[in-house]
N, C-alpha and C positions, 0 to 999 in steps of 0.2 A: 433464661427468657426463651419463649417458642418463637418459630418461623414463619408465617405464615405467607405462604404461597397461593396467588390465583392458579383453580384449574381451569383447563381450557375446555372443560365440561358444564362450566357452572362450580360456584361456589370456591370452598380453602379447603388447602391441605397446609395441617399443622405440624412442624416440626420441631423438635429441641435443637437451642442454638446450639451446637454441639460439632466442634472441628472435626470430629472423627464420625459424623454423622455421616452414613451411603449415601441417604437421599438428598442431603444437599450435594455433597460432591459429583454425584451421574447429574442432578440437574444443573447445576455450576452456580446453584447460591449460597453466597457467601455471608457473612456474621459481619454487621454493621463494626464489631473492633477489630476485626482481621486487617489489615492491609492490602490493598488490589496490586496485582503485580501484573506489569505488563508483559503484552506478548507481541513475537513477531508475525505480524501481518501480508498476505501473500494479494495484492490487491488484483483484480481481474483484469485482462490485458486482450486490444483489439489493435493488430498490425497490418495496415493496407501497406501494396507496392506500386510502385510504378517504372519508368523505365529512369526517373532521375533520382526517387527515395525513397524510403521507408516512413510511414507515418503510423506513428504509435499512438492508442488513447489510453489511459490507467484511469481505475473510479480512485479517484481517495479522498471520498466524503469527510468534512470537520477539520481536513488541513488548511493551516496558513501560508501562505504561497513562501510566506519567508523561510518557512522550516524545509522547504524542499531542497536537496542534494541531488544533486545529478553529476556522475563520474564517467568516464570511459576512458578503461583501460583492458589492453591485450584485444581489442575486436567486441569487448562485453561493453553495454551501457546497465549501469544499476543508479536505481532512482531510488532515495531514502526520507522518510519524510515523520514524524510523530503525531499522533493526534491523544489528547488526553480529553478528559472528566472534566469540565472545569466545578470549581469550588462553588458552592451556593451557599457557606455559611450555616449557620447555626443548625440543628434538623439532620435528619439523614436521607439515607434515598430510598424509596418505596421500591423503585423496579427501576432497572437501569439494561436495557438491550444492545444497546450502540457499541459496538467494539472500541477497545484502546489500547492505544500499545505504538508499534513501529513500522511502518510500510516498509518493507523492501521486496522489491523485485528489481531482476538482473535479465538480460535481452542479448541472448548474442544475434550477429544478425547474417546471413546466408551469402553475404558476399560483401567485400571493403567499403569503408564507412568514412568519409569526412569529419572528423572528430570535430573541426575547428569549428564547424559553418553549421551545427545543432542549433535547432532553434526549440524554446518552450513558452508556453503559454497555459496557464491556468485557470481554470470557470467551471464554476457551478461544479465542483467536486471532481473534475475530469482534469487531469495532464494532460496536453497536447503535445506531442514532441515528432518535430521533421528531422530527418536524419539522412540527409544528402547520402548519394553514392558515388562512392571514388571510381572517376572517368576510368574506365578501363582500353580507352581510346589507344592503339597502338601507333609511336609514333616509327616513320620510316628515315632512315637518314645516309643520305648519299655520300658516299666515299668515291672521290676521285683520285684515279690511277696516274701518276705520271709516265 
């Protein structure tokens, strides 16, 4: 069975379904009986500071807030989350662009962190995550001499 691809010139280009075909593989399309296999996903990442924390935003369009993971350990925050395909039943798919697979990204961050007091908040495809900074307040303590 051939392949037929939109160009982005006007018009198709036809290919043979064919696993070992180049020109599917450079352009990434795949044979309606192959298997889609996921991959790992590096989501983009904006980090403001201040003088009390760090504020992280991540896009991860298509996640369900309940799939979200969030760890910190050793000074590292990594945030883990999946987004899939979902099923439409009967049919196949014409064109499918939207990535899937597994968000992770990992955040060390430039100075001690409040592990306990992280806050997150999820919307419109964006993590929000506040990430306190551990007071570096020196304390002084008096030693009396008898």
């Amino acid at each position: 069975m051939a392949q037929k691809i939109a160009s982005p010139f006007g018009g198709y280009y036809i290919y043979p379904d064919d696993p070992n075909n180049l020109f599917q593989q450079l352009l990434g399309v795949k044979s309606g009986s192959t298997q889609e296999t996921s991959s790992e996903l590096t989501p983009p990442v904006d980090i403001f500071e201040d003088d009390a924390a760090f504020y992280a935003s991540i896009e991860m369009p298509g996640v369900d807030k309940n799939e979200i993971k969030i760890a910190c350990t050793e000074g590292a925050l990594t945030v883990n989350a999946s987004v899939d395909r979902p099923s439409k039943g009967e049919g196949h798919w014409v064109q499918h662009e939207r990535r899937i697979g597994t968000y992770v990204r990992s955040i060390r961050f430039r100075s001690a962190i409040e592990t306990d007091n992280i806050s997150a908040k999820y919307e419109n495809g964006v993590l929000q995550l506040t990430v306190p900074k551990r007071s570096t307040e020196q304390k002084s303590i008096s030693i009396s001499v008898d």
